[in-house]
C-alpha positions in Angstrom: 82.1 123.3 113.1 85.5 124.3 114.3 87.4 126.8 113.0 89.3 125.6 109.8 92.6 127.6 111.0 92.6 124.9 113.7 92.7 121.9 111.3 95.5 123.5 109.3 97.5 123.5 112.5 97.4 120.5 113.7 100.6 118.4 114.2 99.6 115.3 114.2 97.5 113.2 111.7 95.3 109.9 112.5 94.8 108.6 109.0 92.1 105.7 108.4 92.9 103.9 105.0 89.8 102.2 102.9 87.1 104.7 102.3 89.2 107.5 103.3 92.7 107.4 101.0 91.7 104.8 98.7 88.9 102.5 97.4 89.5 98.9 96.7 93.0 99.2 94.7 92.7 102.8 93.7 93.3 106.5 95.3 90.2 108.7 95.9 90.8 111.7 94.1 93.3 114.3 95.2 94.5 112.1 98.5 97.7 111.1 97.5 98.3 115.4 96.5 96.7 115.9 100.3 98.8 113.6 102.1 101.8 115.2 100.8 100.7 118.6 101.3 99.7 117.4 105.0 103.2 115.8 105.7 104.9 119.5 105.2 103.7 120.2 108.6 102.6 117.7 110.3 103.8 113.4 111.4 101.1 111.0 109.8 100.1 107.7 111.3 97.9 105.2 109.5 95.6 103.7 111.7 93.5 100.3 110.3 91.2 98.3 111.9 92.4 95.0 109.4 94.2 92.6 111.6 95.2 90.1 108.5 98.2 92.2 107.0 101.6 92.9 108.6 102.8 96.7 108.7 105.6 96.7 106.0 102.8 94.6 103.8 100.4 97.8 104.6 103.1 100.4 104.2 103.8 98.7 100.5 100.5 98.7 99.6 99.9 102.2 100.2 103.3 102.9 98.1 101.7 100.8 95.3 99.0 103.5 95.4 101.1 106.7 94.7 101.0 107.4 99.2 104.2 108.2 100.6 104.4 105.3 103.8 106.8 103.4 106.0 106.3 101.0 108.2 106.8 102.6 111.1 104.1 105.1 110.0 101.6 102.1 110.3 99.2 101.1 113.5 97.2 97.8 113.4 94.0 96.3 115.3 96.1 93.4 115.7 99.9 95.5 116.9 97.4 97.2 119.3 95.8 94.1 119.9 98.8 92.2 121.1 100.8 94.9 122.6 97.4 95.4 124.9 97.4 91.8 125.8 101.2 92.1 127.1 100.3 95.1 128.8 97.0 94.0 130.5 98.1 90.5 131.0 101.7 89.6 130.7 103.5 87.3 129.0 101.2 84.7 129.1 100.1 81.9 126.9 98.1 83.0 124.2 95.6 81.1 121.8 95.4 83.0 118.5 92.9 83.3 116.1 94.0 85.0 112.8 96.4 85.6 109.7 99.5 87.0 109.5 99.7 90.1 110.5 98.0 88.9 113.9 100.6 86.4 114.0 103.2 88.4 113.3 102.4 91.4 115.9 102.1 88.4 118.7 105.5 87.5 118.3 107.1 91.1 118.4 105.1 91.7 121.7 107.0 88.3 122.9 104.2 86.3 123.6 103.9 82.6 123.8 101.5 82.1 120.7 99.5 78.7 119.7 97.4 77.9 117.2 93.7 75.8 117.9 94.4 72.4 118.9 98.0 73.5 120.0 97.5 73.5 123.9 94.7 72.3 125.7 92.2 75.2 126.3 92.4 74.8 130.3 96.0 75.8 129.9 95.2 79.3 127.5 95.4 82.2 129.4 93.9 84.4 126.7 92.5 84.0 122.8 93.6 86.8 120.6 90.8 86.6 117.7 90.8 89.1 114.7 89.5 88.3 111.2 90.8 84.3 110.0 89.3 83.1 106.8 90.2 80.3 106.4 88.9 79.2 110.5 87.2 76.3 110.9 84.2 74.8 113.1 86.9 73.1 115.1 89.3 76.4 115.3 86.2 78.4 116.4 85.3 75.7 118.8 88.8 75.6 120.5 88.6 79.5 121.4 85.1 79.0 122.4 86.0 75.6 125.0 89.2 77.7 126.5 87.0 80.9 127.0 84.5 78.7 129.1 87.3 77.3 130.6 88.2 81.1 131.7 90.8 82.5 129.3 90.3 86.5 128.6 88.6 86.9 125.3 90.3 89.8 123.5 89.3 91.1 119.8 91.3 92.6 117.5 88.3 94.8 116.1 84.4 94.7 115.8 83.8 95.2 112.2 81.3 92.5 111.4 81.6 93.1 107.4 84.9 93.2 105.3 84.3 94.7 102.3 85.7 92.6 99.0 85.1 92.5 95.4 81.9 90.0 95.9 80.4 92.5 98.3 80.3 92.2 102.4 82.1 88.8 103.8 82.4 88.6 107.3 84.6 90.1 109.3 86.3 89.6 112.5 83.3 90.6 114.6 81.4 88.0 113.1 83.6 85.4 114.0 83.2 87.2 117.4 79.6 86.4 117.6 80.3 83.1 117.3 82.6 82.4 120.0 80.2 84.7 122.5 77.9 83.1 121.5 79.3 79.5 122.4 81.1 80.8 125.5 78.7 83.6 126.7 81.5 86.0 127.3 82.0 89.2 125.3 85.2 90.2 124.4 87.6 93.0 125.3 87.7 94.7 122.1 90.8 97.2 121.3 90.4 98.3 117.7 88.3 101.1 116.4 86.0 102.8 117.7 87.4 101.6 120.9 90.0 104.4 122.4 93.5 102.0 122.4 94.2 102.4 119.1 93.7 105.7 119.4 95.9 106.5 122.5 98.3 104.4 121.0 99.1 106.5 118.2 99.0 108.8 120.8 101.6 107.6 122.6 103.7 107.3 119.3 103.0 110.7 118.0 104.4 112.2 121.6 101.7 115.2 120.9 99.3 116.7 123.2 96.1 115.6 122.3 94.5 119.0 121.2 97.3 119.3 118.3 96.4 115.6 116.6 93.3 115.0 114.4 91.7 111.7 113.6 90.3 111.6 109.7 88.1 108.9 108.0 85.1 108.0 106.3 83.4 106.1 109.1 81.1 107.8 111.9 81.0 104.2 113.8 84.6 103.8 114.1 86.7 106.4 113.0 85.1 109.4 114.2 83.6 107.5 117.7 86.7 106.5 118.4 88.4 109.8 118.5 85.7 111.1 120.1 86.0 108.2 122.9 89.9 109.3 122.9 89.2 113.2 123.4 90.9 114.4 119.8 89.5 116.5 116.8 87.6 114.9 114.5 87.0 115.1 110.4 84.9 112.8 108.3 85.5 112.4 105.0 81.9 112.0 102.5 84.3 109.5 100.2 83.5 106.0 102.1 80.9 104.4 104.3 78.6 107.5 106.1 77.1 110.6 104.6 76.7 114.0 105.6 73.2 113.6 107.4 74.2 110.4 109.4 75.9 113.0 111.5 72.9 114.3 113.0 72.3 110.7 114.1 74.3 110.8 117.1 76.1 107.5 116.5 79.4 110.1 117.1 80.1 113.9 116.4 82.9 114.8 114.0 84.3 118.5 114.5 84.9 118.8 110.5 83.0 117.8 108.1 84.7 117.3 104.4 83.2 116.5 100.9 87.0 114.9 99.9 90.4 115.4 100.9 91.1 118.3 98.4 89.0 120.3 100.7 90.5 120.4 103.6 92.8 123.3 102.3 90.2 124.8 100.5 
């Protein structure tokens, strides 16, 4: 482990959200106290792999929970998502596959957006999929037929389970495996633990990446994806892996924490 002197210096603050600041609707203990203690020194961006919600809808909900947020202070799969398809790819006609906040981060990238059944998949020039419950047979179909019909497959995240009150649904990868499935092409995928978020916030921060720190409860995403990006890591034992699943090699964290209230301990 790295020396804890390092971690207190750091300028800039990756934050993931479920798992890591709160649980369902409520604050892990002692992370709303850390999060202020952390902003005395240091810009915070939170970083979430869920396409479905808009920024300011994020940002609100995080207020709800005692965390100072703005909405500027929030990165999406789905902002990086579509920003990445503008970047990549242009301006170019775009088949989309999700809820609002995909929706919304389309149109703020300027991109010419349809729904399924919307345009004819020979004329799609990509499908933008993240999670969409309420997608149908027909919806998944469309993205599948303009895919085949050689449209770039991109993907707001992998996460294959969303966890919800009734336990693991599925997720936007899951979808995923359906439309690879049916058009045998994997997609381009740009959320965590794939590096674009990461560089993103990056770019927003305007740090070097040896004074920015990525934090979260996840050794598949969170912590491999700073790892894929070249910054610090800490995992957090409050959400999804445990101490020992770091000796697995899935991804190597440089901290490792029992909860938030430790990291000034």
């Amino acid at each position: 482990m790295k020396s804890r002197e390092r971690l207190w210096n750091k300028r800039g603050v990756l934050v993931d959200l479920d798992g890591t600041l709160y649980r369902g609707e409520t604050p892990l203990p002692g992370a709303p106290e850390w999060l202020a203690r952390v902003r005395r020194r240091a810009r915070v961006l939170f970083l979430t792999n869920n396409s479905a919600r808009p920024p300011a809808e994020v940002a609100a909900r995080l207020r709800r929970m005692g965390f100072e947020a703005d909405e500027d202070e929030v990165l999406t799969s789905a902002q990086v998502a579509a920003r990445f398809v503008r970047e990549a790819y242009g301006a170019v006609s775009t088949l989309v596959l999700g809820e609002k906040g995909l929706w919304e981060a389309v149109r703020r990238e300027g991109l010419p957006a349809f729904g399924p059944g919307e345009i004819e998949p020979e004329s799609v020039a990509v499908v933008l999929q993240g999670i969409h419950r309420r997608c149908t047979y027909a919806d998944l179909s469309e993205a599948g037929l303009a895919v085949r019909a050689g449209a770039r497959y991109v993907l707001t995240n992998p996460d294959r389970a969303l966890p919800t009150e009734r336990g693991l649904m599925p997720g936007a990868g899951a979808l995923a495996a359906f439309i690879e499935a049916a058009s045998g092409v994997r997609p381009v995928t740009v959320g965590k633990p794939e590096s674009p978020m990461v560089e993103q916030a990056l770019h927003l921060l305007n740090l070097p990446k040896d004074e920015v720190v990525m934090v979260g409860d996840n050794l598949e995403t969170d912590i491999a994806a700073g790892n894929r990006a070249g910054v610090d890591t800490v995992l957090v034992l409050t959400g999804y892996s445990r101490a020992e699943d770091a000796d697995s090699g899935i991804a190597k964290p440089d901290w490792i924490l029992r909860n938030l209230s430790q990291w000034f301990a």
